[in-house]
C-alpha positions in Angstrom: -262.7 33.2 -157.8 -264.2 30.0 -156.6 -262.1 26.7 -157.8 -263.5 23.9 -158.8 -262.8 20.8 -156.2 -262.0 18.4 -159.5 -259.6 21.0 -161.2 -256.7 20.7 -158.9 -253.5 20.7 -160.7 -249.6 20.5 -159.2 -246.7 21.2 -160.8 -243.3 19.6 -159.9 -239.9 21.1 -161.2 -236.4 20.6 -159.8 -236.0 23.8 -159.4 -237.8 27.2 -158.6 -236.7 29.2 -161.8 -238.0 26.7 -164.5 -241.5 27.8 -162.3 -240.3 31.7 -162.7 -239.4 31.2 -166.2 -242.0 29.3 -167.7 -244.8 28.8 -165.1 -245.9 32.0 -163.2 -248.3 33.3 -166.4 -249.9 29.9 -167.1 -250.6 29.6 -163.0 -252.1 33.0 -163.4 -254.2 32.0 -165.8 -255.2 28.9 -164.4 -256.6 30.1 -161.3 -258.6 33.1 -163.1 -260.3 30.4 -164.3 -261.2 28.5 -161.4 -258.1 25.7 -161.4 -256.7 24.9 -157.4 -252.8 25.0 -158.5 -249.9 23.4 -156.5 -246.2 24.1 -157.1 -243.3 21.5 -156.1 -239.9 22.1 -156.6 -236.8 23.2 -154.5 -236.8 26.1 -152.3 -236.3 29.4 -152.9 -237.4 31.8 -150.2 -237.4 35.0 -153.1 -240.5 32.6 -154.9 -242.4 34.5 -152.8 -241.5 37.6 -155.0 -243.2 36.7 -158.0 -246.0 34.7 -156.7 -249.3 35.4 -158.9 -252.7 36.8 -157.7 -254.6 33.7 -156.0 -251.8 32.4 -154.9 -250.9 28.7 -155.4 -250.0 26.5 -152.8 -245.6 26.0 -152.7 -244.4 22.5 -151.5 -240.6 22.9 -151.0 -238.8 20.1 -151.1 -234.5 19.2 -151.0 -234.5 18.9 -155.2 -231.4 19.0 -156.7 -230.4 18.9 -160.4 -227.5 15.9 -159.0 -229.3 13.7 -156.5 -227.8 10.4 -155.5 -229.9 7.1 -154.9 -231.1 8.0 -151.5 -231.5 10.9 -152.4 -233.9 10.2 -155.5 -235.8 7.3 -153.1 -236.1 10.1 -150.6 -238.0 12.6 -152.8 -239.7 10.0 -154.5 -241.8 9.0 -151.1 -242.1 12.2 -150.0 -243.9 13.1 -153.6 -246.1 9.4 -153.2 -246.7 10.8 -149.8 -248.2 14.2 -151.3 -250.0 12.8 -154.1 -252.1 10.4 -151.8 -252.8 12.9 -149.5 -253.6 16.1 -151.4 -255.4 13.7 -154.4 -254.8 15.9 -157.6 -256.4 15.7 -160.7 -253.5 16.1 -162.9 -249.9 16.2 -161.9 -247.5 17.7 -164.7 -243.5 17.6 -164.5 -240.8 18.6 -165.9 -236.9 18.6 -165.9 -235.3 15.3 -165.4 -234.7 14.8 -161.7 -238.1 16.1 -161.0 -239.5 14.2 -163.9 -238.1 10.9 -162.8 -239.3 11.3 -159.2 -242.3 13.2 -160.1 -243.7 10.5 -163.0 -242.7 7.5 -160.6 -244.5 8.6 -157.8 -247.6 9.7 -159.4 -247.7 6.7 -161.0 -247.7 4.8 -157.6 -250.4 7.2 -155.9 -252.7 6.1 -159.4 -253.0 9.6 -159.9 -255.2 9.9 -163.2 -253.5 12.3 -164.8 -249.3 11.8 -165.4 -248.6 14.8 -167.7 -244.9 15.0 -168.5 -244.2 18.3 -170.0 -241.0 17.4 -172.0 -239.2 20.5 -172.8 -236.4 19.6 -173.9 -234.1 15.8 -174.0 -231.0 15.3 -172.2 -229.8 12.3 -174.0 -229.7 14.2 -177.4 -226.6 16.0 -177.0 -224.7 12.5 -175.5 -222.6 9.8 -177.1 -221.8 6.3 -175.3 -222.8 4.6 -172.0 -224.3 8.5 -170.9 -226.4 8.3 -173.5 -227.7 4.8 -173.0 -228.6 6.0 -169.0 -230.3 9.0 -169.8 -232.3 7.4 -172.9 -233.1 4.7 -170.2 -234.1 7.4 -167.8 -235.9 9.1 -170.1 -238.1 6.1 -171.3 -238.8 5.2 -167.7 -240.2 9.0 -167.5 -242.7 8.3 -170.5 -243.7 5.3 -169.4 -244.8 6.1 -166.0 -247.0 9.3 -167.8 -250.3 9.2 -169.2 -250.0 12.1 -171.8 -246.5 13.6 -172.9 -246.4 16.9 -174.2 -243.1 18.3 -175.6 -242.5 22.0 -176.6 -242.0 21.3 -180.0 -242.7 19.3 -183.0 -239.5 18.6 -183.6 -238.9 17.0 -180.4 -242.5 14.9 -180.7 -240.8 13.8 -184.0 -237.8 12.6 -182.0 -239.4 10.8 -179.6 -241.6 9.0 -181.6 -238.0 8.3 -184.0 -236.4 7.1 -180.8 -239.1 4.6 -179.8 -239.8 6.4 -176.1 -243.5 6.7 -176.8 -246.5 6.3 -179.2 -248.2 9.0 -181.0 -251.3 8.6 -179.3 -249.7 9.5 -176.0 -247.8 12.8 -177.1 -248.7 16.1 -178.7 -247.9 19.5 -179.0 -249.7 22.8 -177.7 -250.4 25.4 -180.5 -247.1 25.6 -182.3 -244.8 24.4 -179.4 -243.0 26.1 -176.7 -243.4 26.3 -173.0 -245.4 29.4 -172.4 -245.3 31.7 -175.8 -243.9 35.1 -175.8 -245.5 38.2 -173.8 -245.8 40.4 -176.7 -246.8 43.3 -174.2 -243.2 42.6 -172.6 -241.5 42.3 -175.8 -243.1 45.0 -177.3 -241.6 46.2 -180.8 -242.7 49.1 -180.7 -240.6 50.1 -177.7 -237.3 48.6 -179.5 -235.5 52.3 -180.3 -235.8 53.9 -177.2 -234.8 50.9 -175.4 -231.9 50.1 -177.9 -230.1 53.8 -177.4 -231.3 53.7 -173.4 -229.1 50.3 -172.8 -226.8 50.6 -174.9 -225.5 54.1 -173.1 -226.1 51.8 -169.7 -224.0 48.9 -171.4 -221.4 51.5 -172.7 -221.7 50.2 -176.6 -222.1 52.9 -179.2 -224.9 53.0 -181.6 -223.0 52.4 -184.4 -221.6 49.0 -182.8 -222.5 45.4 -183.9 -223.8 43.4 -181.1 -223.9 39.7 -180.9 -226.0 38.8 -177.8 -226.7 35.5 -176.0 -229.0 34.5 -172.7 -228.7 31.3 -170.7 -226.3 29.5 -168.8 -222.9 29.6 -169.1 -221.5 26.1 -169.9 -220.9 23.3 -172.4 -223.9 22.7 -172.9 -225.2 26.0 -174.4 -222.1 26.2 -176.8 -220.7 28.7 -175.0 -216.9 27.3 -175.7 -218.2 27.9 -179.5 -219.8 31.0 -179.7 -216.9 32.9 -177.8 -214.0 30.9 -179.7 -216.2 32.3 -182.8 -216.5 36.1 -181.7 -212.4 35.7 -180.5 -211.5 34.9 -184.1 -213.9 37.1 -185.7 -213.9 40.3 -183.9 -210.2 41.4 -184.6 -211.1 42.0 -188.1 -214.1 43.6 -186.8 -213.8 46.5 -184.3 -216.9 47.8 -183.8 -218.0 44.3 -183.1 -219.5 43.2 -179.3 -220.5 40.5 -177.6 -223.3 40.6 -174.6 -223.5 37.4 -172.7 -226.5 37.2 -170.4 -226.1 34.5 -167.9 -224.6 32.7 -164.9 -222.5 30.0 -164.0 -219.1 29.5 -163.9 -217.4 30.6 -167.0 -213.9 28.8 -165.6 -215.7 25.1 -165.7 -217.5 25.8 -169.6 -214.3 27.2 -171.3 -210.8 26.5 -171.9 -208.7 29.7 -169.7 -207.7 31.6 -173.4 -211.1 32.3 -174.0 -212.2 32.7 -170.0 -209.2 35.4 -169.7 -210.2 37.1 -172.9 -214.2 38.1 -172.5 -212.8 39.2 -169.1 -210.6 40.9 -170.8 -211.7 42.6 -174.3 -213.3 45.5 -174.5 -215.6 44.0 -177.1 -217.0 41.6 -174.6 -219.9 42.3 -171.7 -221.2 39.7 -169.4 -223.8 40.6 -167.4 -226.4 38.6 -164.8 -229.7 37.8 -165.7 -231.9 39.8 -165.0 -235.9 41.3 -165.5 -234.9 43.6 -168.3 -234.0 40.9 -170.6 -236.1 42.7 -173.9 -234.4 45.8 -173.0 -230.9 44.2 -173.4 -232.4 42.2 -176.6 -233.5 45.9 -178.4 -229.7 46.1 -177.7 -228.8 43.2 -179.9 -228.1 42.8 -183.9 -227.9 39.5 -183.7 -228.8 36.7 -181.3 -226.6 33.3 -180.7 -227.5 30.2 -179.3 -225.8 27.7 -180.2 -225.9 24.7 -177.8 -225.8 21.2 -178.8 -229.1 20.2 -176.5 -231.8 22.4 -176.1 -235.3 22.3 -174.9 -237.5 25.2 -176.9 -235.5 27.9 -176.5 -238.1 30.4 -175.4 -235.1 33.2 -176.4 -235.2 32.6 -179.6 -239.0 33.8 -180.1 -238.3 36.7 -177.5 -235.7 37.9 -179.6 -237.6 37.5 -182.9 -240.5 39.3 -181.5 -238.2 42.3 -180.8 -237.2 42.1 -184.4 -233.4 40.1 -183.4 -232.6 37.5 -186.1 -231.4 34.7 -184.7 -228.0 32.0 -185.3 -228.4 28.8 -183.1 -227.8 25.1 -183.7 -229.9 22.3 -185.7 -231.0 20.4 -183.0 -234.8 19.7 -182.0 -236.7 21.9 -181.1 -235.0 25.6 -182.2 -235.2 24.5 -185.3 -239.4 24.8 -185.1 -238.6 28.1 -182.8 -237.3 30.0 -186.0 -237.4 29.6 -190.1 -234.1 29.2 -191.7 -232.6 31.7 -193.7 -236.2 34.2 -193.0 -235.9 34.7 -189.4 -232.2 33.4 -188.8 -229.6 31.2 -189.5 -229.5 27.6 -188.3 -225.6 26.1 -187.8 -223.9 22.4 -187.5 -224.2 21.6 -183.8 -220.3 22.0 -182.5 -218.8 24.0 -184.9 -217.1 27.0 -184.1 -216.1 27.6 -187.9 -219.9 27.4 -189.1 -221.3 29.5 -186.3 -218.4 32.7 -187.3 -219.4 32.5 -191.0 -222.8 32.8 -189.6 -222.4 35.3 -187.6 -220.0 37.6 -190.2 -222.4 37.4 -193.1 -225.1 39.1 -190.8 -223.0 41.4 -189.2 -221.4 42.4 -192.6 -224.4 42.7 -194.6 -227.1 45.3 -193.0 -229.9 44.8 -195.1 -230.1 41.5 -194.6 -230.1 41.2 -190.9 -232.8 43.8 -190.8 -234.6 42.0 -193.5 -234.7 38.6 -191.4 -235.2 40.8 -187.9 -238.5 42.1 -190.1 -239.8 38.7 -190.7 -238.5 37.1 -187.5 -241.2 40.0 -185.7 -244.1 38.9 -187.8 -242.9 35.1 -187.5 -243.3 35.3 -183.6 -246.2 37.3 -183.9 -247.9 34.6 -185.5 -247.1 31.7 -184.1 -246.2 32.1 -180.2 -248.5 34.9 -178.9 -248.9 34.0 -175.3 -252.7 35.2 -174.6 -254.1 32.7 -177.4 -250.9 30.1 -175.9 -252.5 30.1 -172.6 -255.9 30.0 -174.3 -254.5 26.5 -175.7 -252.9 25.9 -172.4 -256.6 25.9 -170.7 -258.2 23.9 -173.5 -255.6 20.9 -173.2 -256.2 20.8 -169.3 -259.8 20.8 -169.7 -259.6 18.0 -172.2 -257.5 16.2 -170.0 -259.4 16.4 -167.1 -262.6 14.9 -168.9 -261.0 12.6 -170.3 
């Protein structure tokens, strides 16, 4: 397909999975209809792998998610460098260390369009002089944008709370999140055959209880929470299991009790992430994510379209992912006490975890389709670009 010389777009994340992840469908899209699309981040040799049809152009560069002063400086130039030569349209970022560069350098190269796709803020989870650097970080990022676009109401409420922008510069795609759920991926009706399939792979019974979670392993995902709440909880509950999908170093996020014990209870698998991620979800009863910061949490409406009510934490953003108390449960931010009673009534009580997996289907459904997502998606840049 021919592109249109004015409809050149570049996207800039620290690092290549956020562009796996969230990215590779919208790009797709994009180019089908007729947008020239760049991608900046750190590099990955395997990006290659999941390139879409038309390819986009990949910039490399030496991003890191912990970058020093010369090291920010460094990138930041070389970004001004690309921006004046390659003269974008729009230039849209995300993740802090790519956002900070990203936003500062476009902003030097007058590119017209600064779009700063906020998915997620780091400060939120913080306390103390941390939390004054990153708000200040943060603020710095939305000043140097022209339009900010965060993945969910929740967090445009935040921000506007917090003082980082006006309302006339930020808004919200469709009903929030960074690119919907593929409901052809996560496709319900393929949920029993996957369920007993993994399950035999996973070595869990069909009778079993399983409490799943996806992401990194650390801290900041509540990971210290949710496996202090399954250690406490499953010895009154044998047929109970925990799936963890993720990586990471599980030494660094938890205290050694709880690291020796999902090594070593038979109620506990952690596996890597991987592509088959709604085959493991068919596998789960309940979902957990219950970190103290998050950005959308694009699991949470992948497990709700494969009919997986959901437990995570009240913070921005899940809470607009999910409906408390129809689709899931929504916990106090920290607390391992909260998130077991959580979990326990669901795993005790049959009917109503497959009462809220119903709704939590239809919920996702509804709301986060991808197709009419990316149909948004293509309106917004088009609006942007005239204006």
């Amino acid at each position: 397909m021919t592109t249109d010389q004015n409809k050149r777009l570049c996207f800039v994340t620290t690092l290549p999975v956020t562009i796996t992840d969230f990215l590779v469908p919208q790009t797709q899209y994009l180019i089908e209809k007729g947008w020239d699309v760049t991608w900046i981040s750190a590099n990955d040799p395997g990006l290659g792998r999941v390139l879409p049809k038309g390819t986009p152009h990949y910039i490399p560069l030496p991003f890191r998610r912990s970058m020093g002063l010369f090291g920010i400086l460094r990138l930041t130039a070389a970004l001004y460098r690309i921006f004046r030569r390659e003269r974008f349209s729009i230039v849209q970022y995300s993740t802090p260390a790519a956002a900070f560069c990203a936003g500062t350098a476009a902003r030097l190269a007058h590119v017209p369009v600064r779009l700063y796709a906020q998915w997620g803020i780091g400060y939120a989870g913080f306390r103390g002089l941390r939390r004054l650097m990153l708000k200040a970080l943060e603020r710095w990022c939305c000043r140097c944008s022209t339009h900010i676009e965060p993945d969910s109401t929740a967090n445009l409420e935040f921000s506007l709370k917090e003082g980082l922008y006006g309302s006339a510069k930020g808004r919200v795609i469709m009903n929030g999140s960074a690119c919907g759920v593929d409901l052809d991926r996560f496709d319900i009706a393929k949920k029993c055959a996957w369920r007993s399939e993994y399950r035999r792979k996973l070595g869990f019974g069909d009778e079993d209880l399983v409490v799943g979670f996806v992401g990194s392993i650390c801290s900041d995902k509540g990971c210290h929470e949710l496996i202090n709440a399954c250690r406490s909880l499953f010895s009154a509950i044998p047929r109970a299991r925990l799936l963890v999908i993720g990586h990471g170093d599980p030494l660094g996020a938890i205290e050694p009790g709880l690291y020796n014990w999902i090594f070593s209870s038979r109620q506990v698998k952690v596996i890597t992430p991987n592509p088959e991620i709604p085959q493991y979800l068919a596998c789960m009863d309940v979902l957990s994510l219950p970190g103290g910061r998050e950005g959308f949490g694009s699991v949470i409406v992948e497990a709700e379209a494969m009919g997986v009510p959901v437990v995570a934490s009240s913070v921005p953003a899940p809470v607009d992912a999910m409906q408390d108390g129809v689709t899931g449960l929504l916990v106090p931010v920290r607390g391992s006490r909260g998130l077991a009673a959580a979990l326990k009534s669901l795993l005790s009580d049959e009917e109503k975890r497959l009462a809220l997996g119903r709704a939590a289907v239809g919920f996702a459904r509804e709301n986060f389709d991808q197709k009419r997502f990316l149909e948004a998606v293509l309106s917004d840049k088009n609006s942007l670009l005239a204006g």
